[in-house]
C-alpha positions in Angstrom: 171.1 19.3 -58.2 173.8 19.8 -55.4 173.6 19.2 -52.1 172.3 22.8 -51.2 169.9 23.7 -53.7 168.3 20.7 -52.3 168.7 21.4 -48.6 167.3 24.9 -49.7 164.2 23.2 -51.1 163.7 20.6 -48.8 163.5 23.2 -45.7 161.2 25.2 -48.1 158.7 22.7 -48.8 158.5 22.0 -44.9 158.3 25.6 -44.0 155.5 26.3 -46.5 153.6 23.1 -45.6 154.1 24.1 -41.9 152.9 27.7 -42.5 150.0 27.5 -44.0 148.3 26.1 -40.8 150.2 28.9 -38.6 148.5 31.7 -39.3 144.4 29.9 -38.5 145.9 28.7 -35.1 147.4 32.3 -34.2 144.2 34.5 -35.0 141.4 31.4 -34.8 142.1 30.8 -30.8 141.4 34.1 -29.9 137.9 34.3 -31.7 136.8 30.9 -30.3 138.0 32.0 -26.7 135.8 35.1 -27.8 132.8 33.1 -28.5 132.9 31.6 -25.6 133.0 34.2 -23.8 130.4 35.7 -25.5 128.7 32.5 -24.4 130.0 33.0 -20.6 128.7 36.2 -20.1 125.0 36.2 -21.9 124.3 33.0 -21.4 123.0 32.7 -25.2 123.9 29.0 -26.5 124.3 30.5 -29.7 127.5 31.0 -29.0 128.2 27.9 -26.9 127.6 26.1 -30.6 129.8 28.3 -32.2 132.6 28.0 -29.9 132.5 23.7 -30.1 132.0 24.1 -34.2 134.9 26.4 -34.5 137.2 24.7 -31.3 136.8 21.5 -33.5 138.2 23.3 -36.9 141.1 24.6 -34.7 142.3 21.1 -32.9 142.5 19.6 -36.5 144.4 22.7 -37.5 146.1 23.1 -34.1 147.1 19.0 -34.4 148.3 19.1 -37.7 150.3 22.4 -37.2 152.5 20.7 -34.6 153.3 17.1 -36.6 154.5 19.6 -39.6 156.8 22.1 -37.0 158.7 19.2 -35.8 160.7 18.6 -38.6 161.9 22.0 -39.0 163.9 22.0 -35.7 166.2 18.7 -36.6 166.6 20.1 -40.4 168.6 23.2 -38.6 171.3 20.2 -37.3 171.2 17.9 -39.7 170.9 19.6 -43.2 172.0 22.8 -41.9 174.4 22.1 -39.0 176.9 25.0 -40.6 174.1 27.4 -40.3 173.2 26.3 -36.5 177.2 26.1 -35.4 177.2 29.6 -36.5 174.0 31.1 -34.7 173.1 28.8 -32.5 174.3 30.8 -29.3 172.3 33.4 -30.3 169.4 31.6 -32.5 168.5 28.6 -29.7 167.7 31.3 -27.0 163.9 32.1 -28.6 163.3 28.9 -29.9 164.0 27.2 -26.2 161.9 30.1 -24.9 159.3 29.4 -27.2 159.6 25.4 -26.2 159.4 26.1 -22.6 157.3 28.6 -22.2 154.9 29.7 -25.1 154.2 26.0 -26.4 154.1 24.2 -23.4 151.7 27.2 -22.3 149.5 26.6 -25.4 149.5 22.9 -25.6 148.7 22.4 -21.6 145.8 24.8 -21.7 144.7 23.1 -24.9 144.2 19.9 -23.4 142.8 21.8 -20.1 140.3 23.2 -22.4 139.5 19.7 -24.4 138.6 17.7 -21.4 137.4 20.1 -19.1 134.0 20.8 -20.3 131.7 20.1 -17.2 134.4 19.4 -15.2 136.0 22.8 -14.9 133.9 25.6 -13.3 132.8 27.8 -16.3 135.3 30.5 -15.4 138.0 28.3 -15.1 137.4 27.0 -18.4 137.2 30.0 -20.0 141.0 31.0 -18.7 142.0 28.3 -20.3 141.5 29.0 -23.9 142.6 32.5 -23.6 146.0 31.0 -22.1 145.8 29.2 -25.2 145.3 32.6 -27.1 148.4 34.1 -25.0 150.5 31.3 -25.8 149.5 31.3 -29.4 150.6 34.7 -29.8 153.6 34.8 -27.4 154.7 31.6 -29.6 154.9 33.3 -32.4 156.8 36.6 -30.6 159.9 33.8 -30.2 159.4 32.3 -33.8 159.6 35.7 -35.5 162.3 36.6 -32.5 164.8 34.1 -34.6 163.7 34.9 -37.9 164.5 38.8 -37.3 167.7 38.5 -35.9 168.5 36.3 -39.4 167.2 39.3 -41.1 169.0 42.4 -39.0 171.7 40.6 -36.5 171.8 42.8 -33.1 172.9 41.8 -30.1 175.7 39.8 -31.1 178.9 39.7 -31.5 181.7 37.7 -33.6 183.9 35.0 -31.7 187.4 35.0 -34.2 188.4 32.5 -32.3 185.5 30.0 -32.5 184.5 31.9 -35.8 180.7 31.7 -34.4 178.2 34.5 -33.4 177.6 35.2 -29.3 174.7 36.4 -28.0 175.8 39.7 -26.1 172.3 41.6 -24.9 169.1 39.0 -25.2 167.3 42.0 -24.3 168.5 43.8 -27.7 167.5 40.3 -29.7 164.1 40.3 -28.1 163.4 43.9 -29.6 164.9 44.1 -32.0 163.4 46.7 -34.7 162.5 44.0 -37.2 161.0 42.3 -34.8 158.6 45.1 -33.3 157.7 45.8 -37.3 157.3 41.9 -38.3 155.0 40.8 -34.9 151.7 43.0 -35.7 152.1 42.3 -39.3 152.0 38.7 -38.7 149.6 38.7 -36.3 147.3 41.1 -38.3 147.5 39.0 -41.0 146.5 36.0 -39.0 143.2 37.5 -38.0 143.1 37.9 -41.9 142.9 34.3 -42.2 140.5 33.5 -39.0 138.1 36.4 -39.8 137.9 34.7 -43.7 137.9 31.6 -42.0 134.8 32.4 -39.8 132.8 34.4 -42.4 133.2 32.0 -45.4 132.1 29.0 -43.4 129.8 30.8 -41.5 128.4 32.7 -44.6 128.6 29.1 -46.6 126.2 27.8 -43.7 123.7 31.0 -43.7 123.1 30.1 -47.1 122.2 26.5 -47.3 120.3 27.2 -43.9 118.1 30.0 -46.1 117.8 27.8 -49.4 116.4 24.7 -46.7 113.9 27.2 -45.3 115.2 27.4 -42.1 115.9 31.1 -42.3 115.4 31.3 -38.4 118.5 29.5 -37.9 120.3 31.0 -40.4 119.8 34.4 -38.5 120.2 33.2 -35.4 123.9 31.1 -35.5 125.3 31.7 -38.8 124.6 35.5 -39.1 126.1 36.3 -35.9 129.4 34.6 -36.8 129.5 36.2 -40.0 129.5 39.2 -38.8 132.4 38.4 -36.1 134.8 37.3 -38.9 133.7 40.5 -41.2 134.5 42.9 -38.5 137.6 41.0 -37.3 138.8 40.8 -41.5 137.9 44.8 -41.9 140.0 45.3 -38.3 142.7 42.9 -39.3 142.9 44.3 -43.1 143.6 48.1 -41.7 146.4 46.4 -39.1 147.6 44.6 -42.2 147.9 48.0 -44.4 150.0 50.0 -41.5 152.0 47.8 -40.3 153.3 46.1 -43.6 153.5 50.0 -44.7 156.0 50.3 -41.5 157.5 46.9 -42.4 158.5 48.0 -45.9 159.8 51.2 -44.9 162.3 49.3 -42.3 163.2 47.0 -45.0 164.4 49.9 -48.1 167.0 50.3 -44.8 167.9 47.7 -43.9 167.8 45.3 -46.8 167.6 47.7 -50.0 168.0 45.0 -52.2 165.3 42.6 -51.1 163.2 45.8 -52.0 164.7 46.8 -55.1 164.5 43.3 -56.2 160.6 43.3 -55.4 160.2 46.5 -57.9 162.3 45.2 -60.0 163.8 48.4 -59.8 167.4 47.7 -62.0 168.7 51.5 -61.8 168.8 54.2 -59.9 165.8 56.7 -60.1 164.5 59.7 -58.8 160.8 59.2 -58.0 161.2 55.6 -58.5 157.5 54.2 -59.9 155.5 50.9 -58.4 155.1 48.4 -61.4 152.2 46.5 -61.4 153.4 44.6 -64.4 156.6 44.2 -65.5 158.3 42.2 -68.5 160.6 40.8 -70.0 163.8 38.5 -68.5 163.5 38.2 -64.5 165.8 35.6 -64.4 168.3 38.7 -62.7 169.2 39.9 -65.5 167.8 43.2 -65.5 168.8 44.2 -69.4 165.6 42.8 -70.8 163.0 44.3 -68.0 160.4 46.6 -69.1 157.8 48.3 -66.6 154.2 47.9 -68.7 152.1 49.1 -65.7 153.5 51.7 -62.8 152.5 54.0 -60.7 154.8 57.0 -60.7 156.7 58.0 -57.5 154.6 55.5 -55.4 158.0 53.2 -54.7 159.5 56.5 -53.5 156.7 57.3 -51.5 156.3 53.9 -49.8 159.9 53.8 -49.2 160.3 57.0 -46.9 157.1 59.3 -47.4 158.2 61.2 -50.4 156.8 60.6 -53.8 160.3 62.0 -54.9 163.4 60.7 -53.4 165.9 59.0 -54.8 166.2 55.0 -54.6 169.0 52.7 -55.5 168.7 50.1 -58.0 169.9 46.6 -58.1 172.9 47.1 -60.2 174.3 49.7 -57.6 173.3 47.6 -54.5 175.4 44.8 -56.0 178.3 47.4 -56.6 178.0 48.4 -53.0 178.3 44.7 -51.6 181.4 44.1 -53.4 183.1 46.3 -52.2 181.8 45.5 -48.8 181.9 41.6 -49.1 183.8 41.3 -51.7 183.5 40.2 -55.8 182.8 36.5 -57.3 179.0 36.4 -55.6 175.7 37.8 -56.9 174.1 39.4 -54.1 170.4 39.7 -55.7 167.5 37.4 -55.0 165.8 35.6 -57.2 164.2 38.4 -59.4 161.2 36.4 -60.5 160.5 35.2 -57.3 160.4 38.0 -55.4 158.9 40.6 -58.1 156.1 38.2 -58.1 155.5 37.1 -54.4 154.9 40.5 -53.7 152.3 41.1 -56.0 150.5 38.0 -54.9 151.2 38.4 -51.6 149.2 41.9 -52.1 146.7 41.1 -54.8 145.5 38.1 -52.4 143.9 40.0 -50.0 141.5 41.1 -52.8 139.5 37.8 -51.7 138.9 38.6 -48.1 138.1 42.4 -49.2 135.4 40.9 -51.4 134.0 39.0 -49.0 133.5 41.4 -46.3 132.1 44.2 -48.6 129.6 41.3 -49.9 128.9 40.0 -46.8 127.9 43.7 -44.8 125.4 44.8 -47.8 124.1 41.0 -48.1 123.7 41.3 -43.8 122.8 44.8 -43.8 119.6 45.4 -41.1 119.0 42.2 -40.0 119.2 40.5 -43.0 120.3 37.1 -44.2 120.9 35.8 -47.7 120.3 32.9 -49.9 122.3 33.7 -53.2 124.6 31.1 -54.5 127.4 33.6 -55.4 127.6 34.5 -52.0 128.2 31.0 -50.7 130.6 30.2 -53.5 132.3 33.6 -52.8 132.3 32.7 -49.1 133.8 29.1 -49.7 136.4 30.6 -53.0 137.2 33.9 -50.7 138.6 31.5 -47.8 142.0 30.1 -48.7 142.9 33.6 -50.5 144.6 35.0 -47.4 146.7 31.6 -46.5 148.0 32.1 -50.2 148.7 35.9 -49.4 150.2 34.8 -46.1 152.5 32.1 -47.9 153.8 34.6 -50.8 154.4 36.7 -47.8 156.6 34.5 -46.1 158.4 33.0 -49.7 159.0 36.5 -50.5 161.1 37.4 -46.8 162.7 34.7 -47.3 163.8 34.6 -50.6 164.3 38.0 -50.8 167.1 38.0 -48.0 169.0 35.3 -50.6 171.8 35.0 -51.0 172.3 35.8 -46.9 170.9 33.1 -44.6 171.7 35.6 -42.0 171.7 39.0 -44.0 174.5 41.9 -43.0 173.5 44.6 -40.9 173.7 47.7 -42.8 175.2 49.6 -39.8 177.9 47.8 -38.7 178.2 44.1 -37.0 179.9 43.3 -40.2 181.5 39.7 -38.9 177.8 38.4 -37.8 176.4 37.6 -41.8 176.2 34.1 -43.5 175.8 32.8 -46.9 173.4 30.6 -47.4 175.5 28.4 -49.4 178.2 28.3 -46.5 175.2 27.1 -44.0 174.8 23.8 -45.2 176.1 20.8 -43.7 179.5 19.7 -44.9 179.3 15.9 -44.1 175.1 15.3 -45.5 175.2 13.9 -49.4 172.8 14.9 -51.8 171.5 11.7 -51.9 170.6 11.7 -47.9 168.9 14.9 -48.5 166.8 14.1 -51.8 165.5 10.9 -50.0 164.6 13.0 -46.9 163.0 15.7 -48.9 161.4 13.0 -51.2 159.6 10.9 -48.2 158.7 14.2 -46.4 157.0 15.7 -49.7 155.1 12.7 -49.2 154.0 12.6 -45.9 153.6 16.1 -45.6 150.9 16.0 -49.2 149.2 13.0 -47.0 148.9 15.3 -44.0 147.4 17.6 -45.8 144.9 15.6 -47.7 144.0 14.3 -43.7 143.6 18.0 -43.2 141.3 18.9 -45.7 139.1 16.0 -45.1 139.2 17.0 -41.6 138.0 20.2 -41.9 135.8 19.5 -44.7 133.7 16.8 -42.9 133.5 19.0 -39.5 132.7 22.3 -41.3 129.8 20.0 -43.2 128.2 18.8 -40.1 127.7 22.8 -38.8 127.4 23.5 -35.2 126.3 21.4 -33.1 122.6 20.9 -31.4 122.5 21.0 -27.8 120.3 18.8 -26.0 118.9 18.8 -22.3 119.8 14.7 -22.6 122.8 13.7 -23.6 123.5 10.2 -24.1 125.2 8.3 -21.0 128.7 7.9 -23.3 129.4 11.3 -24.1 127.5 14.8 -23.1 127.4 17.2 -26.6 128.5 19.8 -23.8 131.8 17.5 -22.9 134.9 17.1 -24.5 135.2 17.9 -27.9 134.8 14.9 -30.1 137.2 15.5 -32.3 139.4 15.2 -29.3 139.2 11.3 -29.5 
């Protein structure tokens, strides 16, 4: 393997270790900060438990979410310094915003919120998680800021001289169409993950709490939660629907291939089908493809509201973009890849869906339930949508190959990159296979420390509070994770 298709796996394997943990801090912060101020304004400990059992599974998340970012920002000037000479006028803006602002927001409030139980007046302390929340969110805003200007450039303009992209109208980078469409999909889908989160460790502990005869608690703490994370996964699973509905129509414009590619959808066609199942060679070769399960006209449909239109295959896209970038390159994805992160990126959700419709007839009038399938649903239903939210993520990126920074379809045609001519010049092979190597390693020990983490924590339940704390540490102090 050459020096890039191992840069290109080496930032991979760091982005999906790192993003697995993103999408739990994003949509988890807000539901603690609203059980505690569910807490703040009844007054019903209930909820004070529920907020320190759920603020302890986000620190461990939170904690381990920053030590597997880190890398990512030298790997863009070390491994990819012909990528960042390029952009980085225009790509360093939101991620220096997002340093300054949204994660020194998120990380100062965090700590204001770890040590200031009983020392913060409770209003006070409640601010502070919801500046947490803010700064969660407006984090990602930046993040996704950068990504969408690599998928549609605006903005910008090309430097001959310098032969590097210049940021022209930070206004037009911060929103920027993709953007608008790719913020509320992410962020939906991040309450995806928190609301499965909740309800599957929630429901999990409602159970065990029945089967131990202690059906009192199990109504009282674990019921209530489980109902918070089904309504938050039924809210968050109709944000999901629209908005990657209005992501997907942006993206037949802007980056027809990445969609073709994802239908495997080799010709043109009038009232192009959705496969479900398709076979044959994916390897981008699409002579050998054969649709075994479709939908008539939905691709159509989904791509500009009419179940008849015409689409544009792969094998004319790739006409097209030699003659507007000229011949010698395949500009199609991987066609395995992204046919099939689609589908799992989609067919993933199935978990959460069956959780929620479980959990409301299992919960219905007051009830609480005892059945094993439900707590084996709860605990097999919650790392479904951090799958769905990974496939998501491989297939956007994967699909814009081979563009690092993919052309914009209506003009800017100077501000595009290959990914092959990103890579640094002057980093061996061998540099970057060690590096990729040791981090592989660390990063499958992090998350081993993770798991155990949240595993032992989510065991222990949520805490009992007592009128007498002992004299070291008060159960309503600091978290004790936190140490």
């Amino acid at each position: 393997m050459n020096a890039l298709e191992l840069a290109r796996w080496q930032f991979g394997i760091t982005t999906i270790y790192h993003f697995v943990l993103v999408p739990l801090t994003i949509g988890l912060t807000p539901l603690v900060a609203i059980m505690q101020t569910v807490w703040y304004r009844t007054g019903n400990e209930t909820w004070l438990r529920l907020t320190k059992f759920f603020g302890k599974l986000l620190l461990i998340n939170f904690a381990l979410g920053v030590a597997t970012g880190i890398v990512q920002e030298f790997q863009f000037g070390m491994a990819w310094s012909e990528y960042s000479r390029f952009v980085g006028d225009v790509f360093g803006a939101p991620l220096a915003m997002e340093a300054l602002a949204a994660f020194f927001i998120e990380s100062t409030f965090l700590g204001l919120w770890i040590f200031g139980w009983e020392r913060l007046p409770k209003k006070i302390h409640l601010a502070t998680i919801w500046l947490v929340a803010i700064g969660a969110n407006l984090s990602a805003y930046f993040i996704l800021a950068a990504n969408s200007w690599m998928q549609h450039p605006v903005g910008t303009t090309y430097n001959a001289q310098t032969g590097r992209a210049e940021m022209t109208d930070i206004g037009a980078v911060l929103s920027n169409p993709t953007l608008l469409s790719a913020f509320p999909h992410t962020i939906a889908t991040s309450f995806l993950v928190a609301g499965t989160f909740v309800a599957g460790i929630a429901g999990w502990w409602m159970v065990r709490a029945v089967r131990a005869k202690n059906e009192s608690l199990a109504r009282s703490l674990y019921r209530p939660a489980v109902l918070l994370g089904v309504v938050v996964m039924l809210v968050a699973g109709i944000g999901v629907t629209l908005s990657g509905d209005t992501q997907a129509k942006l993206m037949f414009q802007q980056q027809p291939m990445k969609m073709a590619a994802a239908e495997a959808l080799c010709v043109s066609e009038d009232g192009a089908s959705f496969s479900i199942l398709a076979i044959g060679n994916l390897a981008n070769d699409c002579a050998g493809v054969r649709h075994v399960i479709s939908v008539p006209g939905l691709t159509s449909f989904l791509a500009n509201g009419d179940f008849s239109s015409h689409l544009d295959g792969m094998t004319e896209i790739q006409q097209r973009d030699e003659q507007r970038f000229g011949e010698g390159v395949d500009y199609s994805p991987n066609l395995a890849v992204t046919y099939w992160s689609f589908r799992l990126m989609i067919g993933l959700g199935a978990g959460s869906a069956a959780l929620a419709l479980l959990a409301l007839w299992l919960t219905r009038k007051g009830r609480v339930t005892g059945n094993k399938w439900f707590a084996r649903l709860a605990l097999g239903a919650i790392p479904t949508p951090f799958l769905a939210a990974s496939f998501g993520w491989l297939f956007t990126e994967m699909g814009r190959q081979p563009w690092v920074v993919a052309p914009n379809p209506t003009g800017i045609d100077e501000i595009r990159l290959l990914t092959a001519r990103g890579v640094s010049t002057s980093v061996s092979a061998g540099t970057i296979l060690t590096s990729m190597i040791v981090f592989t390693v660390l990063y499958a020990a992090l998350g081993v420390v993770w798991f155990r983490l949240i595993a032992r924590y989510a065991r222990e339940g949520a805490p009992e509070l007592t009128d007498t704390p002992p004299a070291d540490e008060s159960e309503t102090g600091p978290l004790s994770f936190a140490y």
